[in-house]
N, C-alpha and C positions, 0 to 999 in steps of 0.2 A: 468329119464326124467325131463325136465325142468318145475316148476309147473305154466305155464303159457302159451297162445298157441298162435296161429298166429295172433288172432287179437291184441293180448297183443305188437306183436312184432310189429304189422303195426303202431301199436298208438306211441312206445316208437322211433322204425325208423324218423316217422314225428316230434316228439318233435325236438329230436336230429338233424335235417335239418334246423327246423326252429331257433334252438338255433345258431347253428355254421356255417350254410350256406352248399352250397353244395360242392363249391371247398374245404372248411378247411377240411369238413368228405373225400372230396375224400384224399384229401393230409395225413391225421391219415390214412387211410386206408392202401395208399400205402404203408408207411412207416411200420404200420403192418405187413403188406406183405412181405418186405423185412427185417426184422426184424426175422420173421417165418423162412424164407429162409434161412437167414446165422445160426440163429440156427441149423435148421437142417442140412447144409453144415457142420455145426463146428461139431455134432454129429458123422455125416458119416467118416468126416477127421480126426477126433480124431480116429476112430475105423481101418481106413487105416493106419494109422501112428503105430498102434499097430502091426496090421498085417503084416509090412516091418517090424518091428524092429526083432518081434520073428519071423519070417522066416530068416532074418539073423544069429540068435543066432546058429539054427538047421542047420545049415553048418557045 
């Protein structure tokens, strides 16, 4: 568990708002997002790329 709770997060959210504004957090955020994304696309694909290779081999 994280050792701090929701109001800890609501104070540290407002910091971080008032330091960077709200478009640059939404803009980090995005890019977070899509960042997560292709991670786990590149995970999945990685593991499909394996699955053709050795299904090919068992021919």
């Amino acid at each position: 568990m994280l050792p701090f709770g929701a109001p800890e997060l609501i104070i540290i959210l407002i910091i971080v708002v008032l330091l960077f504004g709200v478009g640059r957090v939404g803009k980090i955020a995005g890019e977070l997002g899509k960042g997560i994304h292709e991670f786990r696309s590149g995970l999945t694909g990685g593991k499909e790329k394996e699955d053709q290779a050795g299904d090919g081999e068992k021919e």
